[in-house]
TORSE-525950 format. One line per 10 residues: number of its first residue (from 1); their letters; for each residue z, x, y of C-alpha. Coordinates in pm, whole numbers, plus 32768, in hexadecimal, padded with zeros to 4 digits. Layout:
N
NUM> a> Z:X:Y | ...
//
This chain:
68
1> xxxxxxxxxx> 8000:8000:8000 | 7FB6:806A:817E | 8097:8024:82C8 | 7FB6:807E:83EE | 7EC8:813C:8300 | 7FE5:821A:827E | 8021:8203:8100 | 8186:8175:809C | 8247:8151:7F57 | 81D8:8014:7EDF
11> xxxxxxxxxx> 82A3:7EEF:7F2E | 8363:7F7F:804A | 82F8:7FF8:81AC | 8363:813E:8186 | 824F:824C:81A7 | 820B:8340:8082 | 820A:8466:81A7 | 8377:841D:81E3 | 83F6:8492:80B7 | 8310:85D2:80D2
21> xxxxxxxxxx> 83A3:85F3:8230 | 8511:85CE:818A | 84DA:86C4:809E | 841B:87C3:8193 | 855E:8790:825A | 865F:87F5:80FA | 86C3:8683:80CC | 86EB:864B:7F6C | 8625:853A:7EA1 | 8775:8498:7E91
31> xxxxxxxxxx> 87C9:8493:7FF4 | 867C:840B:8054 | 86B3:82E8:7F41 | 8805:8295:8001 | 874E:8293:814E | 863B:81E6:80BA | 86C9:80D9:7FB3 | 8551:7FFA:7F96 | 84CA:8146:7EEB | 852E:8167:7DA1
41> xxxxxxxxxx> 8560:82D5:7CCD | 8459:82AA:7BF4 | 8358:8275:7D2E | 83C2:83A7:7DDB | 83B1:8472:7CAD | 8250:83C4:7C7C | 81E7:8449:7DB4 | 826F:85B0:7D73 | 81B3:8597:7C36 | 8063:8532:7C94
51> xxxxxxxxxx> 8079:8603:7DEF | 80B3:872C:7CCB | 7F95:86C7:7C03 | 7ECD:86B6:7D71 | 7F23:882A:7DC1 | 7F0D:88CC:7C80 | 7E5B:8A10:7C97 | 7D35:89AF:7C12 | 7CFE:884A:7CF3 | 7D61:8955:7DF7
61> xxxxxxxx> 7C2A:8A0E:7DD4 | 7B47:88F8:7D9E | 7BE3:8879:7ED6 | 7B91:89F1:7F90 | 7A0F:89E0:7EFA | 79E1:8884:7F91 | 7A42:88E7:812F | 79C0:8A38:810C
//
């Protein structure tokens, strides 16, 4: 789902960028959950998961071929 063309976790309002924000910042998966009780643990660790899958080395490079 979107909010203003952002991606959120589905079924809340909350965008997926906060909890990449919270974790750029040290906040634990746990703490964000408390600040954020509409997101559930298995959707943040989702996200960590596919944003994983995303960046592995080899999407990575496939990713670098494309722009160059």
């Amino acid at each position: 789902e979107t909010l203003g063309g952002q991606p959120v976790f589905k079924g809340t309002r909350v965008p997926v960028e906060t909890l990449f924000d919270h974790l750029e910042q040290g906040i634990s998966i746990d703490d964000f959950l408390d600040d954020f009780p509409t997101v559930t643990k298995e959707q943040a660790i989702g996200i960590l998961e596919l944003a994983g899958k995303l960046f592995s080395a080899r999407n990575l490079t496939q990713l670098y071929e494309a722009v160059a």
